[in-house]
N, C-alpha and C positions, 0 to 999 in steps of 0.2 A: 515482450515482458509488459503485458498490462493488467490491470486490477478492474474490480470493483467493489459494489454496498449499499446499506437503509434500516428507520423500525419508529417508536412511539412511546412517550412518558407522561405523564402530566404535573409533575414536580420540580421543583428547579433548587440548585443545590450552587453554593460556591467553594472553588476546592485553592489549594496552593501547593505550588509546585519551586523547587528548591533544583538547580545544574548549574554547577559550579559556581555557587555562591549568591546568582540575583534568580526574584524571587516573580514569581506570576500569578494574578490573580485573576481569574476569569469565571463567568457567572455563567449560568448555563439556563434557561428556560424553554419549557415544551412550547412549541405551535400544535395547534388543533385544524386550523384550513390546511385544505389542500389547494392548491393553484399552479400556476404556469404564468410567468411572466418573462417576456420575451422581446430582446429589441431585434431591430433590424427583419421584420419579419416579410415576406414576398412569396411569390407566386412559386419557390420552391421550396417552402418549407414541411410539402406533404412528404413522409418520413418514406425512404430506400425499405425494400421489404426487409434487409440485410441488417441496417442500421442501430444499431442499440447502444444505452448506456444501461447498466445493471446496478444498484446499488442494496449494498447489505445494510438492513436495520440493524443488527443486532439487538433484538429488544430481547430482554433477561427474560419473559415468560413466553415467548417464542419467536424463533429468529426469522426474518424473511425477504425476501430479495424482491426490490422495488424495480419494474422494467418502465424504461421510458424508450419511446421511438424516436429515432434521430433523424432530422430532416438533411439536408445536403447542404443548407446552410448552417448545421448546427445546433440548432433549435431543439426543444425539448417539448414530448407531450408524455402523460402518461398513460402507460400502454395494458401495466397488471404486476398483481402483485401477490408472488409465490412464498408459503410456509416451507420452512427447509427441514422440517421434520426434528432439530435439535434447536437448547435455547441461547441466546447471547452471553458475551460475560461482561464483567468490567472491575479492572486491576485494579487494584488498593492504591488510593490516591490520587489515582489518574486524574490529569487536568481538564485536557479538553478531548482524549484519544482515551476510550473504553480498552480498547487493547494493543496501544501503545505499539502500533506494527505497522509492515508495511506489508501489505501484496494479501491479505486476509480472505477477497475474493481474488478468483483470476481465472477469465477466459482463457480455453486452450484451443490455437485455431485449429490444428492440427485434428485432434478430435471431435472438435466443437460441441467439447463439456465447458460448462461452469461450472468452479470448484469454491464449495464455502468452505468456515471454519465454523463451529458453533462451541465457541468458547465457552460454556457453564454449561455442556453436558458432553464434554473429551469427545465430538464428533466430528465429522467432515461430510458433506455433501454434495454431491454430482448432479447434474442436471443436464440434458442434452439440449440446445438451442437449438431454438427452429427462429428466424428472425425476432422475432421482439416475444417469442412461448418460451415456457420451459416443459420441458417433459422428461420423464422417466426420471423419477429423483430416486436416488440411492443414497443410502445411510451408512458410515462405517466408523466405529471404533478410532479414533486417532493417534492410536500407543503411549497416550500418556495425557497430563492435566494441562488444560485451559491451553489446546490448539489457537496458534494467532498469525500464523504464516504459512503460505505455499508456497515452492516452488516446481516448475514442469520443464522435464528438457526428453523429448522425443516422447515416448513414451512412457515415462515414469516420472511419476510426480513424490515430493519430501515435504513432509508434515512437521513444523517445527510449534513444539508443545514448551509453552515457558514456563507451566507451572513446576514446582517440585526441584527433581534436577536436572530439571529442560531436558531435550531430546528433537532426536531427529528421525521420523521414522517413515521409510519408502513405500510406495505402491504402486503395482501397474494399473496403470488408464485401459479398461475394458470397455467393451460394450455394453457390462452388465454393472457400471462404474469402477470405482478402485479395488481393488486386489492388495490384500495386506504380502510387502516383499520381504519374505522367510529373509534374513538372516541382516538385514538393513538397519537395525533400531541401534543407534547411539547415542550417550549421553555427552550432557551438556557440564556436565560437572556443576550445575548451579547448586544456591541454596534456599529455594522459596518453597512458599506456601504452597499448597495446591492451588490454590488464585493466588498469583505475584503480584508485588508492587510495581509498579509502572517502570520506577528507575534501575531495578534488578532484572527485568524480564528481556531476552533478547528483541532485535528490533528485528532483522529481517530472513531469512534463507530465501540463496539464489542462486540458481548455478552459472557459471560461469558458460558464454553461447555457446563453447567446442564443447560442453556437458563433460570436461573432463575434472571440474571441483565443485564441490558445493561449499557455501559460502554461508557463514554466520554471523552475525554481531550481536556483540553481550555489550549493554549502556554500562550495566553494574561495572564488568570487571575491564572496563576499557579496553576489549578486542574483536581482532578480526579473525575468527577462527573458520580452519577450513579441509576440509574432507577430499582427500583425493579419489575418483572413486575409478572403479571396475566399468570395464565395457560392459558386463552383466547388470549394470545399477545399483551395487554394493559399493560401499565406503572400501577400502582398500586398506584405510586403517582401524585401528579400533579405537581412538581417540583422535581427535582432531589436533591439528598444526595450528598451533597457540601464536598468533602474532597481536604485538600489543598497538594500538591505533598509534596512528599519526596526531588526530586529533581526539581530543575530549568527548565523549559519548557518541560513538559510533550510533548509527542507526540505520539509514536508507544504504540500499546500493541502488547501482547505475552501471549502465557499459557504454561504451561510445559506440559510433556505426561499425566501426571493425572488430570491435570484441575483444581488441585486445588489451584495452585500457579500462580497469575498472573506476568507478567512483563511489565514495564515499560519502554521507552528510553526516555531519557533525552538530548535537546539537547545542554542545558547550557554550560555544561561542559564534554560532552557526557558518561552519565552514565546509567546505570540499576537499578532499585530499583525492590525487590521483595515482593508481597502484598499478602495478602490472602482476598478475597471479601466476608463480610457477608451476610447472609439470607436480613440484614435490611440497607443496600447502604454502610455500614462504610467497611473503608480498616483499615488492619492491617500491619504494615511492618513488613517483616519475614526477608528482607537483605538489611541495605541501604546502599544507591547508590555506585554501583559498578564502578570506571574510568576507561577507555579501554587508554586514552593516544592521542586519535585521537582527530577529529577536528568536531564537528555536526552534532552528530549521530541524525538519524531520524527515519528512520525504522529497524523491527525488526521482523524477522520471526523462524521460530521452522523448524529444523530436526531431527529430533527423540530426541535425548540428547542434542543435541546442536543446540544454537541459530546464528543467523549471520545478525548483523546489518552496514547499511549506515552510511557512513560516509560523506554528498556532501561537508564539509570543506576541509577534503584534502586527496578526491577518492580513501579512503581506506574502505573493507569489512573487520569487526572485527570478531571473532568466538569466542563462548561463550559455557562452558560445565556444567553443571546442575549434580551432583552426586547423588548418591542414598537415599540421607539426606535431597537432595532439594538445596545446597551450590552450587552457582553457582560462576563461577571464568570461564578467560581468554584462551583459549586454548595456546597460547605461553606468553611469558614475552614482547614483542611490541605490543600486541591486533590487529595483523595484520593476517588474516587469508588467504590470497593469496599477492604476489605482484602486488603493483599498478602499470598500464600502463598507456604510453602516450594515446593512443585509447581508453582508459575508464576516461573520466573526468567528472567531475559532478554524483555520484551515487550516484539514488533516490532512488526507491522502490526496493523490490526482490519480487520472488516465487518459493515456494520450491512445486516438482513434490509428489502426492499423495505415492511416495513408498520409499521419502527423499532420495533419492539418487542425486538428482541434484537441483543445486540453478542457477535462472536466474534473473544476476542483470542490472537494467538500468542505461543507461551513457548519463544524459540530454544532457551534453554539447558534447558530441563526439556526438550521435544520435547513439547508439551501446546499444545493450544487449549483456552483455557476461554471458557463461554459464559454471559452476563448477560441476566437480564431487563431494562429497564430500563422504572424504578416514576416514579412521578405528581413524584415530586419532584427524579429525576434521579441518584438514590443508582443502582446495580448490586446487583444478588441473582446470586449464581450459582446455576446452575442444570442445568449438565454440566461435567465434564473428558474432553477426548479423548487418550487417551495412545497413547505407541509412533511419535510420527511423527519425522522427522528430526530428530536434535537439531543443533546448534552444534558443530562440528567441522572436520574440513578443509574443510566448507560445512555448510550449512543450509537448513532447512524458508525460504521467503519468500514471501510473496503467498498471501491469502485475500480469498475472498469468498463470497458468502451469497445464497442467492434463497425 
């Protein structure tokens, strides 16, 4: 389960943002350079032909996917940069996250497509990777308004569209890209616009590893809604199993290495809740909600043992350790797992590289990805910044991922 993202504005806007009750205010302005700046750099930092980080611009008059080469220490150059044929969006009031989600791009190794979202014109796009190219891009329809998450489990991938009355709607993964799945399309019961508000719009779809649920969260209506589905890639039901959060504004998921522990982030009061998902939609809480101490946590991704979630309240990356028991807890006593810089403000998404050895996280409002080693004990080393990409503006950079 990784992501990725990127794009360009030249205006800068300051918005506020209101979850459960305190208030955030954060400035957004475009950069114009492009650059690479980079510590710790040596004699192997010339990039794995394999190696890529992919990030989605999302820019509102055409969306498109930033490729950087990734060297074996980590490091970032950049490699090229592909139109995905639809344009970006960005949700009514949104703070520092244009679309307010999680997993927006996402590598399928299986396949080896890259899957966008092109939220401000209802489409999805495929691309085939060839180490740091993309080729064969395909265009489709997304079942519904303002596309802002994917999820992929074997061959079929769920399009979850937040605009309207949200929806979730299936496709097979072809050679000749997605295949719309006859009889797959389910509603979200929401009640927005055709571009949603940030706080109304769900945060993420994902399915669960055995591929036997798929998984939703609604921030608006505080749950964890979820879809039992068919060996065929159909829902099983015709509305989703309504379970009300643990915590205050669901948003990210997670799974542990065995899959059989879900997780939750929270970005109320920025916590973790840990669930276990039945055969029949119902969650179970196995650890509730965990406080890291930071400020609106949004996403959350897995490295082997350890989790490491966003913080865009106040640009800190938290790190989280999972024991052998399943007992997850904070890697230090400040829930800070790197320190925060002036040049990483506003962190949205992450993705962690198929071998967990590096986390690359986005910095809406700087217009930066920076990238973490991650050492024996769970702490973050940086070890590149990648500048010049879309900052936070009338939209923003959203969706990364790493291979």
């Amino acid at each position: 389960m990784h992501s990725s993202r990127r794009g360009h504005r030249a205006k800068s806007r300051t918005r506020r943002i209101l979850f459960g009750g305190g208030a955030l205010a954060v400035a957004a302005a475009a950069t114009v350079a492009v650059s690479l700046a980079s510590a710790g750099q040596n004699s192997r930092t010339a990039a794995g032909a394999d190696h890529a980080v992919f990030v989605q611009g999302n820019e509102l008059d055409g969306n498109t996917i930033h490729v950087f080469a990734r060297g074996d220490d980590g490091t970032l150059r950049p490699a090229a940069t592909y139109g995905t044929g639809g344009r970006g969006g960005d949700q009514v009031d949104a703070p520092t996250d244009s679309l307010a989600s999680q997993g927006s791009l996402v590598y399928d190794d299986a396949s080896g497509m890259l899957l966008a979202v092109n939220a401000g014109s209802g489409t999805v796009t495929s691309f085939r990777v060839e180490g740091q190219r993309l080729k064969d891009r395909h265009v489709v329809r997304s079942g519904g308004d303002f596309p802002a998450g994917i999820a992929v489990h074997g061959d079929v991938a769920y399009v979850m569209n937040a605009g309207g009355e949200g929806s979730v709607q299936g496709f097979r993964i072809t050679g000749e890209g997605l295949r719309p799945l006859k009889g797959s399309h389910r509603s979200l019961g929401l009640d927005n616009e055709a571009t949603p508000r940030f706080d109304t719009s769900p945060g993420e779809v994902e399915f669960t590893p055995d591929g036997r649920n798929l998984v939703v969260t609604t921030k608006g209506n505080n749950t964890v809604e979820v879809f039992p589905m068919r060996r065929d890639g159909l829902p099983a039901v015709a509305e989703p199993v309504v379970n009300d959060s643990a915590g205050g504004v669901p948003f990210a998921i997670s799974f542990d290495r065995s899959g059989k522990r879900m997780l939750v982030a929270e970005a109320e009061k920025s916590t973790v809740t840990s669930y276990r998902v039945k055969r029949d939609g119902k969650l179970k809480v196995l650890q509730e909600p965990l406080p890291s101490g930071q400020e609106t946590l949004c996403w959350l991704e897995r490295a082997g043992d350890y989790f490491y979630g966003g913080n865009t309240g106040n640009s800190t990356v938290t790190g989280y350790r999972m024991d052998q028991h399943g007992t997850l807890s904070l890697t230090n006593e400040v829930g800070i797992a790197t320190p925060p810089s002036a040049r990483s403000q506003g962190v949205i998404d992450l993705a962690v590289t198929d071998d967990e050895r590096f986390v690359y996280v986005q910095n809406a409002v700087s217009g930066t990805v920076d990238g973490f080693r991650v050492e024996a004990n769970g702490a973050l080393t940086k070890v590149t910044t990648a500048e010049g990409l879309p900052a936070f503006g009338e939209s923003g950079m959203e969706g990364i991922a790493a291979v």
